[in-house]
Every structure is written in C-alpha cells, then in structure tokens.
C-alpha positions in Angstrom: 104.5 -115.1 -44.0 102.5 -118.2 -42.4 99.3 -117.6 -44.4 99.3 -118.3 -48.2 97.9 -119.6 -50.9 98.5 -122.9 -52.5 99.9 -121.3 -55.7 102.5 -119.3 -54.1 104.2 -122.4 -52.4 103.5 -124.7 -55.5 105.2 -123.1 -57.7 108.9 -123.7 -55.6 107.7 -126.9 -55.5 107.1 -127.8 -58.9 110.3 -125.8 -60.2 112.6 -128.2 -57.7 110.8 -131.2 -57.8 109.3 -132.0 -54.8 105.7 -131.9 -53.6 103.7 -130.3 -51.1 101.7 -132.7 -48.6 98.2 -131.7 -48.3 96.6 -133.8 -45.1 92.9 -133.9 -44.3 91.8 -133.3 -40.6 88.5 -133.1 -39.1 89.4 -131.6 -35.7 91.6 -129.3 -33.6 93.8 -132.1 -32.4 94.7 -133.3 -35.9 95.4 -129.6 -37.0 97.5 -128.8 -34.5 99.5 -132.1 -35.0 100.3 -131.5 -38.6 100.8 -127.6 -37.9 103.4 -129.3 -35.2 104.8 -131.6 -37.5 105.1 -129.8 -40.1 107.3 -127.0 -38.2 109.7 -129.2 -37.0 110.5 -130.6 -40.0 110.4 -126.9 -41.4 108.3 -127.7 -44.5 105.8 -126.0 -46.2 102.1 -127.3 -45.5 98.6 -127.4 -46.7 96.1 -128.0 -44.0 92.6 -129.9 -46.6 89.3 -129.3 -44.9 86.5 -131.1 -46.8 82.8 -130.1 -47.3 81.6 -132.3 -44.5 83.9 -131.3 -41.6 83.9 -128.4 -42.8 79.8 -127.7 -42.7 79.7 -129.2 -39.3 82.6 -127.4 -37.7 81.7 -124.3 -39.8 83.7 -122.3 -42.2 84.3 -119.5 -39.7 85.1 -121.7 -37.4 87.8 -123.6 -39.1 89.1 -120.5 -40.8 89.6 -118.7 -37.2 91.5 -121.8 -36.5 93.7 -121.8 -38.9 94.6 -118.2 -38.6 95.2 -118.5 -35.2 97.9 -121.5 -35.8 99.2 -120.5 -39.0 100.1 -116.8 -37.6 102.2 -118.3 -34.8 103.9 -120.8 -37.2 107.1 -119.7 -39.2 106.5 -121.8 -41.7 104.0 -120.8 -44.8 100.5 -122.7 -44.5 97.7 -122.8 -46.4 93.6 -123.6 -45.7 92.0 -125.6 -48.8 88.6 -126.3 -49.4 88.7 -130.0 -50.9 86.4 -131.5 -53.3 83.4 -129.0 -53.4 80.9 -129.1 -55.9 79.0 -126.3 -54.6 79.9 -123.1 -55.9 78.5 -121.1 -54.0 80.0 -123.3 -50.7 82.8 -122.6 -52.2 82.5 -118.5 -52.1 81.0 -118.9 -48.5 84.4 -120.4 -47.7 86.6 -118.1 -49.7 84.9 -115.6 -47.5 85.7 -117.0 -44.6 89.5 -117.5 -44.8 90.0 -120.3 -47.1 93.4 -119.5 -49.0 92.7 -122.6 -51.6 88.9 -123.7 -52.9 89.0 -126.9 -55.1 85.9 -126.9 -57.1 85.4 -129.9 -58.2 82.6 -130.1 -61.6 84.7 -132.9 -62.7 81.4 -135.1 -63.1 80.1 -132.6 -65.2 80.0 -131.8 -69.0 83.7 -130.9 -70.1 82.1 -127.0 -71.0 80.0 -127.0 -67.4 83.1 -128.0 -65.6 84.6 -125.2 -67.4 81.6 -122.1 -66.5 81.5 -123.7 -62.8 85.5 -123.7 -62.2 85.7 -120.1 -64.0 83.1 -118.5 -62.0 84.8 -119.5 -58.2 88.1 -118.5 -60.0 86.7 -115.4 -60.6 85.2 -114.5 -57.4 88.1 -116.1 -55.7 90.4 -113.8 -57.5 88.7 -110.8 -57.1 88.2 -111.3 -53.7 92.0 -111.2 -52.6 95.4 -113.9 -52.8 92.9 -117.0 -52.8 93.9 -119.4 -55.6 91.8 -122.2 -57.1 92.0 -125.6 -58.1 90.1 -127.5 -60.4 89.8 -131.0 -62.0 89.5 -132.6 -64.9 88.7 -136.6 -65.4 87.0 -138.3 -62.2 88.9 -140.1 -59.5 87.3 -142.6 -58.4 86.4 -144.3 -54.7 87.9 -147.7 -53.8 85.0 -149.4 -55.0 85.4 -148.4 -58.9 89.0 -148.3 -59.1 90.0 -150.7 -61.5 86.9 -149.5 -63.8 88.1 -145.9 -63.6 91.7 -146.8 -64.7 91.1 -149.2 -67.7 87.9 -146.1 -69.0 89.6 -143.8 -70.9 86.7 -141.4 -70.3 87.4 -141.1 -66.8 91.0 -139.8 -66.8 92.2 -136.5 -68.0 92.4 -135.8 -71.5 96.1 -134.2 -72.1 94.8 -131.9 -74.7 91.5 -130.8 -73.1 93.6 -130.2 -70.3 95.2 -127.2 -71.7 92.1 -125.8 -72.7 91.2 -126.5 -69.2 93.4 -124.5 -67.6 93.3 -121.9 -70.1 90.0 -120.9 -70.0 89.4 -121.4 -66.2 92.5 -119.5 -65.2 92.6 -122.0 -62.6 96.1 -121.5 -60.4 96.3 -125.6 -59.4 95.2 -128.5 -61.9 94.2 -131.7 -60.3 94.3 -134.0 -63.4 92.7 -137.9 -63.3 95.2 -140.4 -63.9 93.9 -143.6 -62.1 94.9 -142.8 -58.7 91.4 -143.2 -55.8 90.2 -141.9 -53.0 90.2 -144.6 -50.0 92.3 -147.4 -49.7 93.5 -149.7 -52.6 92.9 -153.0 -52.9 96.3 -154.2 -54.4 99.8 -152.7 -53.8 100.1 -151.8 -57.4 96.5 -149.9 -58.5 97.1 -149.1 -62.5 98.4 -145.8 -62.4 98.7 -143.8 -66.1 102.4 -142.6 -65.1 102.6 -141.4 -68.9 99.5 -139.5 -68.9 100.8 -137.4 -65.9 104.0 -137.1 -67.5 102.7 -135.4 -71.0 100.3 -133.1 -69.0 103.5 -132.0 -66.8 104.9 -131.6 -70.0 102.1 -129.9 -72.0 101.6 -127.2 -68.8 104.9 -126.9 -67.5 107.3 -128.1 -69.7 109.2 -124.6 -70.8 108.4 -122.9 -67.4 106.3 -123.3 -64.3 102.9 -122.6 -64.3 100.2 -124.3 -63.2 101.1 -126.9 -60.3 99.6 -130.2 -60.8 97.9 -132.5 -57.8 97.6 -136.0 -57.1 94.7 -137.2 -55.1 94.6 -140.2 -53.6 98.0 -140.8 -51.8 97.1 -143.5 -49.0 97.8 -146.8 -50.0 100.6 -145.9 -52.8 104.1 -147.4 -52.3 106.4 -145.2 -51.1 108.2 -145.8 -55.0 104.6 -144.6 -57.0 104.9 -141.7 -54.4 108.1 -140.8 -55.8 107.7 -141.7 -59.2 104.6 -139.4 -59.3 106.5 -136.5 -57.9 109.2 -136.7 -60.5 106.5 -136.5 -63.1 105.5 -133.7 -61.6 102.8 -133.7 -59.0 103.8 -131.3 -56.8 100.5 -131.4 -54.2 100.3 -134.7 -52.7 96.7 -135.2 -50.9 96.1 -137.2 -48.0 93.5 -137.9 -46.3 92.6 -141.8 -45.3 96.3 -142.8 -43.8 95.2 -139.9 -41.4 91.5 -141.2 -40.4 92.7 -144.4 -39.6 95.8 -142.7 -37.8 92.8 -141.2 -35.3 90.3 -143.8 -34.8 92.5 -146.7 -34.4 95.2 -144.3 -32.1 91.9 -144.1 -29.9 90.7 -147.4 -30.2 93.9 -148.8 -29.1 94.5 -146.3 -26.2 90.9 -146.2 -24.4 91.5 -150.2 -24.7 94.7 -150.5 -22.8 93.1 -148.0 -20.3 89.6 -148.9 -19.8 89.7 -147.8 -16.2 91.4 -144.6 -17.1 88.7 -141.1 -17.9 91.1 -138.8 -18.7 90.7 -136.9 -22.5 93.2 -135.2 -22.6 95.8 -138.5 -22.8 93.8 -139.4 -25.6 94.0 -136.3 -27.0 98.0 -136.8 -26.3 98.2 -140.0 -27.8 96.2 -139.2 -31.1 98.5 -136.3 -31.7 102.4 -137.6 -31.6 100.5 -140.4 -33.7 99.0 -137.6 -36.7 102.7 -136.2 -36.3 104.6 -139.2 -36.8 102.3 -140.1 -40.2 102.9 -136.6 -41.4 106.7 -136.9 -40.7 107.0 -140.1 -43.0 104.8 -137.9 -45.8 106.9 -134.9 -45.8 110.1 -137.1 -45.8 108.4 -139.2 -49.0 107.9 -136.0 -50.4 110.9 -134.5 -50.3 109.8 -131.4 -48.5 111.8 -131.6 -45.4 113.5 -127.6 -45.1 111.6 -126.0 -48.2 109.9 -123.8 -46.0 
C-alpha cells in the first residue's frame, strides 16, 4: 500500500479539499524525518527529489531508499522527480523507481512543451503505475518575482491549459500563477488567486481529474496556503523552508557544542527539527488522518 503514485493519492485530495505536502530532501536524514513525520500524523506524503541531489546521490540509490522506507511505512508514499527538463533523465528515473516524474518544458514553445511532456507520459505509462506531471507558464526564482507575476506571458493560460492536459495525458498539472521558487521578498507576493480558480474550474469542475500543484510554498502565509488549497491545489511543494531547516539546525548545534565530535547528535538534532516543519505543513494543509 506504502508505494504509489502521485495521481492515486491526489485525486482524494482534490475531491475533499485538501492538499498533499510534497517536501524536498537531499539526504537520508531528511527522508527519514518526513517518512517519520508524516506517519505519525498518519497523512499521505510525497517525498520530491530534484535533478541535482538526485544525479549526485544517484537515481538507484534514492529509489532503493525509498523503497526501503516507504515498504515499512503504513501510510501511502510517493518518489517524484522534480523539475526535470531532461527527458531522457526523466526515463532513467522512471526506471529506477520514481513513482512521479515532473517534466518540466515549461520554458519551451507551448507545442514543444506539449511533444516533450507527451513523450515521458508515454514511456512513464507504459512502463507501469508511474504518473506524470507537467507545467505550463514559468515560475519564477526570487529574483524575478514581481516581473513574472505582472507578465501575463509567464502564467498559465486557462484555455491552453486544457489543451495542455488533453493532449499530454498528463495525470498532475502544475499551472503558473505567480507563486516562486525561494524565498519571497514581501509577506504578500501577487498571487493570480482567480487564475487558479478558473483552471480548477475548467479541469475539475464537474468531476476530479487532473490534480493541480502549487510550487513555491515557503514563504506564503499560512492564509495564501489555505486560500490556494480551497481553489484547489491539492499538491503543495516545499522545498526551501526545509534547506534552511538543515543548515541552520546544524549551524546552531555544532556552535553550542564546539568541543563535542559526535554525528550522530547532529544527525539527531536535524531530524526532530525536518519533523517539526513537516508537522506544521501537513497541519496547514489539512492532511492530518487522510492516509
């Protein structure tokens, strides 16, 4: 039951209204914590591996990994490969035990994005239960964040969206609406709330059917988070809330014991500190006992 896709628990979670947390980790320590966390508050999870980490630790590697926790673990998880514009990366990691592969031809010309995301949905499909998300409109880094949500070319266009999805048969639709990767530099970044809202509607309005993602969750008051959920983003990434989690966790501990050579505290420390963060996610996102 522990291993799945992300379509298979999206879908509950788009149908009741709640999302998902999808949490970034670039080591065994944060996996386990989130695996951890996650169980105790008995909620469905989505462990995100990016291409970086995810070259350097290797796909086999991290897919062994997850296996190994997920199979022990009574709640469902998923493995996603996040922000790849690779597709062949992409394949090599669908082969390797990935249960989710984000391609991401977002930059691309709207048909390109369209042959690139269709041919990893393919191969993903045929392959076995390994869904696919894709993305249309660009979110943006901290640096161009206020550019990306005044340009109108840069978010997702409600009506090429269902084109989008139709003709990529794409199971998980990661739609541009303003929100950036990093940290914001004001409380209250310019979100299009009604541009999510008409693409929920578009997609799912009559019946569930593809979940939609928001990227870019650190930094959002804890109201966007729920506002954004209710409009229906039912796969909530995080990534940066947990990077600073693990350096400055680290940073503080080996500084209040300088005379003190012993990993495994660190290791300690960093891990109740990755569980408490994803305990205040999966409470924001109101997926507390969906498991």
């Amino acid at each position: 039951m522990a291993i799945v896709n992300a379509k298979d628990m999206l879908m509950q979670a788009t149908e009741e209204k709640y999302a998902v947390g999808a949490f970034n980790c670039t080591n065994l320590i944060q996996l386990e914590a989130v695996v951890e966390a996650a169980t105790e508050k008995n909620a469905p999870l989505i462990i995100q591996a990016s291409v970086t980490p995810s070259k350097f630790l290797g796909p086999k590697v991290l897919g062994a990994i997850y296996r190994t926790l997920a199979e022990s673990a009574p709640i469902p998880i998923c493995l996603h490969l996040d922000h790849c514009n690779d597709v062949e990366f992409c394949k090599t990691c669908a082969d390797a035990g990935y249960t989710n592969i984000m391609i991401d031809a977002s930059k691309q010309e709207f048909s390109e994005n369209i042959r690139q995301t269709k041919e990893v949905c393919d191969y993903c499909h045929g392959i076995g239960s390994v869904s696919v998300e894709g993305e249309l409109g660009t979110v943006s880094g901290i640096e161009d964040q206020v550019k990306v949500a005044e340009d109108e070319a840069a978010l997702c266009d409600p009506e090429q969206a269902m084109e989008f999805v139709d003709k990529t048969g794409i199971d998980v639709f990661a739609p541009a609406i303003g929100t950036a990767h990093g940290v914001y530099k004001t409380k209250n970044p310019k979100l299009d709330f009604d541009r999510l809202k008409k693409i929920a509607e578009m997609i799912n309005g009559s019946q569930a059917r593809v979940p939609l993602v928001i990227h870019g969750g650190t930094g959002l008051q804890p109201d966007v988070v729920t506002r954004l959920v209710s409009l229906g983003g039912s796969k909530f990434n995080v990534s940066t809330d947990l990077k600073h989690c693990l350096i400055d966790t680290t940073y503080d501990y080996i500084s209040s014991h300088k005379d003190e050579y012993n990993p495994g505290k660190i290791d300690a420390s960093v891990k109740e500190a990755i569980k408490g963060r994803i305990k205040y996610w999966i409470d924001l996102l109101g997926s507390e006992g969906k498991a």
